[in-house]
N, C-alpha and C positions, 0 to 999 in steps of 0.2 A: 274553339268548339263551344257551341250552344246548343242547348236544348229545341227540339222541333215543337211544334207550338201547343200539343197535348202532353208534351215529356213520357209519350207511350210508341211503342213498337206501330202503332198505326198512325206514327209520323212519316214511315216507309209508305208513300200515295201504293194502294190498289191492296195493300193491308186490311185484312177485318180480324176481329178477335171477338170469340164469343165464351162468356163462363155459363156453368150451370152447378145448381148447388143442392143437396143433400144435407138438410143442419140436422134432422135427426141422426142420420150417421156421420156427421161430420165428415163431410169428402166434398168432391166435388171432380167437372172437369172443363178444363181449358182448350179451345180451336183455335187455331189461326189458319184462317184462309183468304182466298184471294177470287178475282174474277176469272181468271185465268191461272194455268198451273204454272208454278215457278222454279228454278233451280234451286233443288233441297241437297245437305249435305250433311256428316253427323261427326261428331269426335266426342269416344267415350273414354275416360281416363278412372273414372270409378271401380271400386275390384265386385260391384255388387247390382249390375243395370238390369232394370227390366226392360227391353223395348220388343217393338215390333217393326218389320220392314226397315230396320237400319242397314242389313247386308247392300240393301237391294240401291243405299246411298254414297255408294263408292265409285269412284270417278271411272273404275272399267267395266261398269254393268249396263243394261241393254237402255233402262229406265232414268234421265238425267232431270227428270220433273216430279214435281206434288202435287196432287190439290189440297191437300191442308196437313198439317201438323199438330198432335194431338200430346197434350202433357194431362195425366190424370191421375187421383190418388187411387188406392184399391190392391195395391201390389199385384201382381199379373192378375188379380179378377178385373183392376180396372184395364188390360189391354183392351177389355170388349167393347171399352168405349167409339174405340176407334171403329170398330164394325159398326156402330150408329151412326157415325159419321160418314162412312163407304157405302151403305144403304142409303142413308138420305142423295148422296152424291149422285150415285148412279141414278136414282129416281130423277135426278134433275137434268141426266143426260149427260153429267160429267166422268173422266177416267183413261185411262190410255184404253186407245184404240186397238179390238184383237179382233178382226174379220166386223162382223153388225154386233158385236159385245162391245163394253165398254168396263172397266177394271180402274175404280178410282185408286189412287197412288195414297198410304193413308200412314205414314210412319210415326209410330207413339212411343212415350218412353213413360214409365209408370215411379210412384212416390209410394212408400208404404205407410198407410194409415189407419192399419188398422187397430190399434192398443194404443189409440187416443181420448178414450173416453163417449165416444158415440155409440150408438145401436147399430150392432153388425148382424145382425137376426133375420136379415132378411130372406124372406124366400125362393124370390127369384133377385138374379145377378141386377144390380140395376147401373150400372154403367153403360151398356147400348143405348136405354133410356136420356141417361145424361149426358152421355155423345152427340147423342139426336139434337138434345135438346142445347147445345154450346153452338153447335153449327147456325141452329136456328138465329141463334142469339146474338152471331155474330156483327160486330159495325166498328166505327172509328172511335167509339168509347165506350170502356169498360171498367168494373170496380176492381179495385187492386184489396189487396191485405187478405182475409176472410174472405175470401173469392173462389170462385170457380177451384180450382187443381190445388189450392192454396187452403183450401176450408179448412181441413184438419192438422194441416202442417205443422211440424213442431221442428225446433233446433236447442243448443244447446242451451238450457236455463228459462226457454221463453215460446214463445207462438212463434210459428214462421208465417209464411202466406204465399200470397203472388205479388211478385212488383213486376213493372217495367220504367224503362228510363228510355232517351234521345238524344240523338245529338245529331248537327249539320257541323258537317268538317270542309276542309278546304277541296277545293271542286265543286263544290256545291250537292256534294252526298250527305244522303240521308242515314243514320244509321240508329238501330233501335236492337233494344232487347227485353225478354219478357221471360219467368224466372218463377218458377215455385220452390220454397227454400221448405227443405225439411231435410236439415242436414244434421252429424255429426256435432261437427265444430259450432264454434260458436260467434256468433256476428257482430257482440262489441268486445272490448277490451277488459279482462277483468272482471273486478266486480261494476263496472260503472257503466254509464250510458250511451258511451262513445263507440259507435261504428267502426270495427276495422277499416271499413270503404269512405271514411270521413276523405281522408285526401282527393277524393275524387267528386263527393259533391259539388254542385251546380245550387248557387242558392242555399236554403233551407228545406231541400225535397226529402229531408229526411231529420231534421231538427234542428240541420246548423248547430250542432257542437263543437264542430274543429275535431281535430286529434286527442287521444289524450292525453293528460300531463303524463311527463314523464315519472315511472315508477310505478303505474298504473298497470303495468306488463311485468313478472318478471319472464326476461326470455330463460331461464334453464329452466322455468315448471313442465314436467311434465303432465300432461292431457290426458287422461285415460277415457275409455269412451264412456257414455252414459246411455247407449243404445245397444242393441242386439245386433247381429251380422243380419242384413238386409233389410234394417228398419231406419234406415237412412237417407238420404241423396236430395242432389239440388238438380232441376231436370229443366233446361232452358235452352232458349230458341235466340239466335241473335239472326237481325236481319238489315242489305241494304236495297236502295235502288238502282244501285249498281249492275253495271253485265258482266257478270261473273261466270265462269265456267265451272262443273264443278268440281273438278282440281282445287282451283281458288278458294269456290266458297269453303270446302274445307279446309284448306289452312285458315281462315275467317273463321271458324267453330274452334280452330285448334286456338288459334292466338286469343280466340275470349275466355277460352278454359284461367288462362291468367285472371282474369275479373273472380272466378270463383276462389284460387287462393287468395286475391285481396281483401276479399270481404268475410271469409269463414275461415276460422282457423280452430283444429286442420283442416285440411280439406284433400279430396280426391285421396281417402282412402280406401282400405279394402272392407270397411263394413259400409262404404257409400257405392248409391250408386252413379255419380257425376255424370253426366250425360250433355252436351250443347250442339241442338241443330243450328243448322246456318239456313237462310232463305236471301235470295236476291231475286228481285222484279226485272232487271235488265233495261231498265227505263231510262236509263246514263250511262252512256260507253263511256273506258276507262279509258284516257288522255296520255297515261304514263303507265303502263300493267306495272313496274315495279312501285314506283313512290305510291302510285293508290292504294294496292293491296298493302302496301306497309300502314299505312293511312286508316285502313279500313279498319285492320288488325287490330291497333290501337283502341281505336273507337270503338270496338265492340268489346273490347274487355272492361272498356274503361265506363260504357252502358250496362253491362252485367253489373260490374260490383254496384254499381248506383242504385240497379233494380231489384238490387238482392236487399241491401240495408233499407231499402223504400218498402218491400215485402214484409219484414219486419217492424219495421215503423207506421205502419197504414193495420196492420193485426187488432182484431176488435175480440174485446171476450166475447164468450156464448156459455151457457150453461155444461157445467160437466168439463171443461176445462183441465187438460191435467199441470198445464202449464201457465204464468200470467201472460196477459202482453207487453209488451216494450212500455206502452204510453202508461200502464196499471203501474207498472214499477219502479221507471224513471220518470214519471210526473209529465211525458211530452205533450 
């Protein structure tokens, strides 16, 4: 397993990713979309999600496509992002087809950001605004950390952000994941500067510290939260080039939910709202349907934790801040 040549979700070819950002209110919102609609699927494990159009991603409903997928902060005021994004869509002629109508497919899952130290005063909703404007933005490279869906994000002790990670596995699949961390738990060990998701680094994409010493953990502490019920969750996309059905790609959403316990601990509980879509382009038929999806599985859990500790690690301060960043605290 190696990283695809941007070590981003738009190593998956016909992938775009666009952020838009809001620093007075500290928010923002993340798109990924495509030229064409793709096989969308979803696994929520959180006891606290906000989304939208997730029913409509189950392997027995009429709808088996997207044209993009929308992760944003705002707590259900930022759903309306994704209306930004199904306006500008349909304007361009895209959506599933219902008689001469056109119904873009636009399924989001929302972060709560709001009692992060930003100007929430606003007067009108401005997440369509910021919808609009991520679509726009979208292409094959984007800023991670203090980014789009990630602005305001917070985890346990520190900033969260937006990461993603890649990797090419055996078959010649591509597979990627992209990740706004504003979770609960917490993403290194302890007091120190060591990533849960260190085992799984590639490189230094995230400091190169290794694991950490032992004694750095004790496992009987208990974790009490440091957040309120529904001011939590990690809300992330994993995706291949793979032809996947979407039966498949949802076991592929469920088997990277693992990446989210590697890298946050705790993680997937009831004050989170844990969330992972799955996308696949269909661009590489599957040679062996069991060993690939085992393959796949893997790989996307194991591009989540990577993009979750990289989300953290890539975190820039900004004024008003209630939290520091990883690099402010542990010197990276």
């Amino acid at each position: 397993m190696r990283p695809g040549p941007r070590n981003l979700i738009t190593d998956v070819a016909g992938l775009k990713v666009g952020n838009a950002e809001d620093h007075r209110v500290k928010t923002g919102v993340t798109v990924l979309t495509a030229e064409r609609p793709f096989v969308a699927a979803v696994s929520v494990m959180g006891g606290a999600p906000g989304t939208r159009e997730t029913d409509l991603l189950a392997p027995d409903r009429l709808v088996q496509e997207a044209d993009a997928l929308v992760l944003s902060g705002g707590s259900a005021l930022g759903l309306d992002a994704a209306s930004g994004v199904a306006d500008a869509l349909r304007a361009a002629g895209r959506g599933f087809a219902v008689g001469d109508q056109r119904v873009p497919i636009v399924p989001a899952a929302i972060l709560f950001d709001l009692a992060n130290g930003g100007a929430k005063d606003w007067a009108e909703n401005p997440y369509r605004r910021l919808g609009a404007a991520a679509l726009a933005a979208a292409g094959e490279s984007f800023a991670l950390g203090t980014a789009g869906a990630g602005t305001g994000a917070t985890a346990r002790g520190l900033k969260g952000g937006l990461g993603s990670a890649s990797a090419v596995i055996g078959g010649g699949f591509t597979v990627g994941a992209l990740v706004a961390v504003n979770a609960l738990g917490a993403p290194v060990v302890g007091e120190g500067g060591h990533f849960w998701a260190a085992p799984w680094e590639i490189g230094a994409e995230f400091g190169g510290r290794g694991p950490a010493p032992a004694g750095a953990f004790a496992p009987e502490a208990e974790v009490l939260p440091q957040k309120q019920p529904g001011e939590a969750t990690t809300i992330a996309i994993v995706a291949t080039d793979a032809a996947l059905t979407q039966a498949q790609a949802t076991r592929m959403a469920v088997a990277a939910q693992d990446g989210i316990a590697r890298a946050l601990v705790p993680a997937h509980t009831l004050l989170d709202g844990d969330l992972v879509f799955a996308a696949a382009t269909g661009a590489r038929p599957l040679s062996d349907p069991l060993a690939d999806a085992f393959r796949l599985g893997h790989a996307a859990a194991a591009c989540l934790a990577r993009a979750i500790a990289r989300a953290v690690y890539e975190a820039r301060p900004a004024p008003g801040d209630p939290l520091p960043c990883w690099r402010d605290r542990f010197g990276g």
